[in-house]
N, C-alpha and C positions, 0 to 999 in steps of 0.2 A: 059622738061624731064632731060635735061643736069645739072640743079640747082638743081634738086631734089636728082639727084644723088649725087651731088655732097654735098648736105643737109646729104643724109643718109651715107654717107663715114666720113664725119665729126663727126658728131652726137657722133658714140662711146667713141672718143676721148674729146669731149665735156662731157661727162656725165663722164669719168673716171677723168679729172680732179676736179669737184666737187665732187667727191668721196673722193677726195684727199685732198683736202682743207680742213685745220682740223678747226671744229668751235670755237668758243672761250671755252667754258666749256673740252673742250679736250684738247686745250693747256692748262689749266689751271688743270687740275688734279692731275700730281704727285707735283705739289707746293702745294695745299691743301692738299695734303695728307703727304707732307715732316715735315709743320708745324715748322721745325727747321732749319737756318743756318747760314753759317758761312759772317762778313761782314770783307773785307782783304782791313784797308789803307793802301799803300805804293807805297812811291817815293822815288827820289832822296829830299826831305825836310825833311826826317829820317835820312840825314845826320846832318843836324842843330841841329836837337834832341829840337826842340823849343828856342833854343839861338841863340840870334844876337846879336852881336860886346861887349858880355858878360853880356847880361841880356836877364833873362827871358821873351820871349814874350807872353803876356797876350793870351788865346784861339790860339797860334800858330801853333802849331803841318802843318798841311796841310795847316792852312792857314798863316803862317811867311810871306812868300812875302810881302800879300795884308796888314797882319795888320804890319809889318815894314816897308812899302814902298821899298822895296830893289830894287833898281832900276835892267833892264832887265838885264845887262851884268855882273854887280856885280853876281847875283843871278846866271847866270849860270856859271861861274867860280866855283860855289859849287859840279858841277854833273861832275868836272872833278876831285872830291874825293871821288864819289860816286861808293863803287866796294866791292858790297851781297857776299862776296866772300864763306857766311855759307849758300846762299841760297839754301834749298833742298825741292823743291817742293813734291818731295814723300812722304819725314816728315810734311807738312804743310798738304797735304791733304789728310792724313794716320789720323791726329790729330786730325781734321774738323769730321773724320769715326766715330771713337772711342769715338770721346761726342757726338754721335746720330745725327750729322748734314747730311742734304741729298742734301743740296745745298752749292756752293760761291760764290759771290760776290767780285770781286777784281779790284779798282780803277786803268782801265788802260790808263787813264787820268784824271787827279783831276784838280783843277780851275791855277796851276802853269803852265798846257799846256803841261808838261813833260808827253812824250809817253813811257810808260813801255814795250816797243813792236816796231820792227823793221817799220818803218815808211817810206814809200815816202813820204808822203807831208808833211814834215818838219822834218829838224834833228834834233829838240831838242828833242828825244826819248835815250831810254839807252843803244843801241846801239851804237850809233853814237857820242852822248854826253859825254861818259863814260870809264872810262881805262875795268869795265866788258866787256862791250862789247856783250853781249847777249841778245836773247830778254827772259824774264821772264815766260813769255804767253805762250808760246809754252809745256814748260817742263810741267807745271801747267795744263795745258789740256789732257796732255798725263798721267799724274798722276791721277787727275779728270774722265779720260774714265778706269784705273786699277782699281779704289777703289769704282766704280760704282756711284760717284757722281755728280749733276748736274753744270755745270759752267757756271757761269755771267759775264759780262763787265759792271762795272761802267764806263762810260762816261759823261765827263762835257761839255757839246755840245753848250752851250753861253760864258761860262767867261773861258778866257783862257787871262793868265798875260805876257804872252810872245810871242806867237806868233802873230802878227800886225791885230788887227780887233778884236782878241776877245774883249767879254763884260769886264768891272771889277767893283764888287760893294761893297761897303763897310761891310764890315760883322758887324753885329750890336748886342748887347745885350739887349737880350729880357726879362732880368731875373722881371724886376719891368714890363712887362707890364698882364695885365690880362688875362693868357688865349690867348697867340698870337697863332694864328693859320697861314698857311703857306701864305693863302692870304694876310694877312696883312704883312707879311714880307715880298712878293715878291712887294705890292706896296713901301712898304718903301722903299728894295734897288733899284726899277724903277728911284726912285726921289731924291734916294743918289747916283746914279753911279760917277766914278771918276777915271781914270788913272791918274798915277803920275810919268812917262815916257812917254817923247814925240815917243819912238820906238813903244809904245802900239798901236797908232794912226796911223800910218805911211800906213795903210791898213786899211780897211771899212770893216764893219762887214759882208755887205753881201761876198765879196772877202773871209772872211776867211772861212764862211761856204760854199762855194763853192771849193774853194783850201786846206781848211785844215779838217774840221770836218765833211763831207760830205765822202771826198775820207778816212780817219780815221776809220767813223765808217764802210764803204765798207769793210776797210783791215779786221776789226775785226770780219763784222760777213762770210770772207773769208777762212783767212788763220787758225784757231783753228778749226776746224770739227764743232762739233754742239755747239752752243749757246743757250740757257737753257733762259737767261733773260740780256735784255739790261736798264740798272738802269741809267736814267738818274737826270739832277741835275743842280738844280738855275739854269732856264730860265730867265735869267737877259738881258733884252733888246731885248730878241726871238719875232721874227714876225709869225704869221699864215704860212706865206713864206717861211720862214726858217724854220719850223716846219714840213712842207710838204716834204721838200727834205729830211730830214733825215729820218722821217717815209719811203717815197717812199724806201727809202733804206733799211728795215727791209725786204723785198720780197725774199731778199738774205737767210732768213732764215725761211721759213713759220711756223714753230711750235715756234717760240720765243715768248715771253710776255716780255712786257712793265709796268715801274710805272707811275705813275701820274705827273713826276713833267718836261716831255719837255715842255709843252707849255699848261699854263691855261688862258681857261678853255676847247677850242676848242679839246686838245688832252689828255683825260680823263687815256689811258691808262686798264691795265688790273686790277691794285690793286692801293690803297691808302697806305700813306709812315707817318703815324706820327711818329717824330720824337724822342727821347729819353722821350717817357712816355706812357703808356700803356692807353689806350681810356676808359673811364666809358660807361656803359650800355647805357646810355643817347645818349651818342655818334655816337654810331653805328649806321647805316643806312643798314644792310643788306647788303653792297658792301664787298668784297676782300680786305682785309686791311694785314699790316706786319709792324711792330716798328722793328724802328733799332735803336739802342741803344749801348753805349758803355759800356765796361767792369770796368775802370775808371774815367777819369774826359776827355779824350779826346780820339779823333779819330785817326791823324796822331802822329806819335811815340812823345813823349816828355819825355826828360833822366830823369825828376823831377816829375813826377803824379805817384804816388803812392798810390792812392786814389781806390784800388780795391774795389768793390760791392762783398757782400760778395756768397759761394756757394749756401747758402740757400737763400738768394736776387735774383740770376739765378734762380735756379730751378722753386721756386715760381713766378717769374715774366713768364716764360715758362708754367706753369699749367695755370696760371693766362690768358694768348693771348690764349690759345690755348680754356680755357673756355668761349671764346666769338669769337670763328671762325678765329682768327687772327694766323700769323706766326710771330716768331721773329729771328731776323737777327740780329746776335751777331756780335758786331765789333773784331778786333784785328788789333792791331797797329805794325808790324814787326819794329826791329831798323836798320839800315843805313848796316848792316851784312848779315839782312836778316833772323834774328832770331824770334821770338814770344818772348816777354817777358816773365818772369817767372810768375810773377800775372798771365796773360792771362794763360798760361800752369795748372797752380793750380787747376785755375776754371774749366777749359774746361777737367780736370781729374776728378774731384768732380762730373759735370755734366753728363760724361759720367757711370762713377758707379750705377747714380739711372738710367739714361734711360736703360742702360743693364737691369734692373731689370724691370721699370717702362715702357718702350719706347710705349707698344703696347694702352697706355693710351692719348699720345699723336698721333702718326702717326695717316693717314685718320679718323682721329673723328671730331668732330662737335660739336658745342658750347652748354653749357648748357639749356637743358627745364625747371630748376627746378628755382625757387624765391632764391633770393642773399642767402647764405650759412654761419653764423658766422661762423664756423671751416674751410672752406677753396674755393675749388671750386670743378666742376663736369663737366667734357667732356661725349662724346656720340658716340656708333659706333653699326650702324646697320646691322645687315646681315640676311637676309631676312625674315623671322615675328619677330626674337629678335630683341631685342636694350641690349644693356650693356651701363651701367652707370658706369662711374670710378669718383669713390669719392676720390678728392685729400684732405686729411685731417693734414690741416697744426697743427693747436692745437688739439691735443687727448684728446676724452675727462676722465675726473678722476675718472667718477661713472660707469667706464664702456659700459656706453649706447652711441652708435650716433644717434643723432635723424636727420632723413632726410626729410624735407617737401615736399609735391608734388606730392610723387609720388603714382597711383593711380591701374597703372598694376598688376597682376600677377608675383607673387615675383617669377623664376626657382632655380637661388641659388644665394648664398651670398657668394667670397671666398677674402680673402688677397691676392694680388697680389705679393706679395713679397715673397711667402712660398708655395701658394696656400691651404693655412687651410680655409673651410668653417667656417662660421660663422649662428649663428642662429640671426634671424630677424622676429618680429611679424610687422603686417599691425594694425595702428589705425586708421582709418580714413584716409586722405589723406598727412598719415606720416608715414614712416618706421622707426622702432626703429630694430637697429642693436647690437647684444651682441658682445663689442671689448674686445680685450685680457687688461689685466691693463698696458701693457707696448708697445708702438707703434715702431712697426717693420721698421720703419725710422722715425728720430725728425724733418726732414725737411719737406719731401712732404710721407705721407704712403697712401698707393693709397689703396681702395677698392674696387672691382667689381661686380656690385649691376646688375644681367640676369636677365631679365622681357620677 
């Protein structure tokens, strides 16, 4: 009698925690429905600006160290000129609002080991390291929870070039091979690893993910309120083991989501990460996917890439992830001040203009139903017996007519998103021909919303 009671005293509290436990499709919600946001590299190697000892270092930016060999002490000698003194997080994440992003992503540890956030277990952070002296993280969360947007931790949880035990692998160019997909490059770097400082070694890897990247990720998903997504990156030499401790440490934050890339294949994670190119149809498997992609030719700050992708290259790459269930994660490369470049600034103004206008085309929609589209592409968003179809119509057509295949429903109305002018639309079969004005109310992306 005494268990049984002691059964039904328990019991509430048993059934109120699984109430509580959110399931995956719930954490995973307002990221599918955010569709857009912001990817932030920055360290102290935005001081470099991609230059060592007065040459350009080839794909440097974030990763200078590994591809100069900068031995440990040299390199950090660098983070004691390292002082964002323009840093203003309200500006960056006011910025992130205003081009439609609902989430960021900010490397607060990238594979250099350097902690952009007040650290006990190790002081190569920029705190400690640094004539600034602040931790970054903080202001940026508090900015993040004003402007209602969601905030991530990039952490690099195997290769760390400084502190004693992490991984380090060779960063390799993939450009001639076919189609390299991430497996094949995490076996490559498995079998190219290499430090090139005997201080790198002087600690074992299990040591460091116990003393340094374990207690690391604790403070992060600690001291910032809530944590939105932990983004990690190149399991280079990661064990099962090591994989386990860091996951076990995500409890710290129950509604958090995870990418794919701590530990394959065993820790699959919430979404799939390709990498700077957008997935073909082919591709897709139905899973949670997000490309992250840079705005130029690289990630961490480099004072010499000038190589901006243009606004209409954004936008349509954005219509484009979003017409096959995907999110994308724009990078931006802040410099050594703490500023956004001006390229980054240009675009992410451009950007924001059409989604003011466009946005409800991309937010909570759903990948296209219809057969590939020669004029552009087409998202989807259901509320309860509608569906709306937003035709993203990159080439307008010149005779007036859009021809749309597919579709087979009950036309309600046809109107331009940009004005809201109806348009008239006859059903031929399982084709909608739509009457468009001769002049397209945006040359980039003119979105149409087709109510069935």
């Amino acid at each position: 009698m005494k268990k049984l009671f002691l059964f039904l005293l328990l019991l509430p509290a048993a059934l109120l925690h699984a109430q509580q436990t959110p399931t995956r499709d719930q954490r995973m919600q307002w990221w599918r429905d955010a569709r857009f946001g912001m990817f932030i590299h920055w360290g102290d190697y935005a001081q470099l600006a991609g230059n060592y000892k007065g040459h350009q270092v080839g794909r440097g930016g974030e990763w200078i160290m590994n591809r100069g060999k900068i031995p440990v002490l040299e390199y950090q000698q660098f983070a004691k000129q390292f002082n964002p003194v323009k840093y203003n997080a309200d500006a960056w994440v006011k910025t992130a609002r205003d081009a439609g992003m609902k989430y960021i992503v900010i490397t607060a540890k990238h594979h250099d080991g350097f902690a952009m956030f007040k650290s006990a277990a190790s002081k190569w952070n920029i705190v400690d390291a640094t004539p600034y002296g602040k931790d970054v993280l903080a202001p940026l969360s508090a900015a993040c929870k004003k402007y209602g947007i969601k905030l991530g931790f990039y952490y690099s949880q195997a290769q760390d070039w400084n502190n004693p035990g992490g991984a380090a692998a060779r960063k390799i160019a993939t450009e001639g091979w076919p189609n390299p997909d991430s497996t094949q490059i995490d076996a490559y770097t498995q079998a190219h690893t290499g430090h090139w400082d005997p201080l790198q070694t002087s600690a074992s890897m299990s040591e460091y993910i116990d003393k340094v990247a374990v207690p690391q990720v604790k403070e992060l998903l600690t001291n910032y309120g809530e944590v939105a997504v932990l983004w990690w990156d190149t399991p280079t030499n990661m064990t099962d083991e090591y994989a386990q401790k860091l996951q076990d440490a995500l409890q710290l934050q129950p509604n958090i989501i995870t990418n794919d890339r701590l530990k394959r294949p065993n820790f699959a994670g919430d979404y799939k990460t390709p990498e700077q190119k957008i997935p073909g149809a082919a591709e897709l498997d139905g899973a949670d996917w997000e490309t992250c992609m840079t705005m130029n030719g690289t990630w961490g700050y480099k004072d010499y890439d000038h190589k901006w992708k243009s606004t209409e290259t954004l936008i349509r790459n954005l219509a484009d992830i979003a017409s096959k269930n995907g999110n994308y994660l724009l990078n931006v490369g802040p410099d050594a001040l703490g500023q956004f470049p001006d390229g980054s600034l240009t675009a992410l103004k451009g950007i924001g203009q059409w989604m003011k206008v466009n946005g409800e085309s991309i937010y909570a929609t759903q990948g296209s139903p219809l057969p590939p589209l020669s004029w552009g592409r087409c998202t989807r968003k259901t509320t309860g017996t509608d569906t709306t179809l937003y035709l993203h119509v990159f080439n307008w057509p010149t005779d007036g007519q859009l021809h749309v295949p597919g579709i087979t429903g009950k036309v309600k109305n046809v109107r331009l998103l940009a004005n809201g002018k109806q348009l008239k639309a006859t059903s031929n079969g399982d084709e909608l021909v739509i009457n468009v004005p001769a002049a397209a109310p945006d040359l980039i992306d003119a979105v149409i919303a087709v109510r069935l």
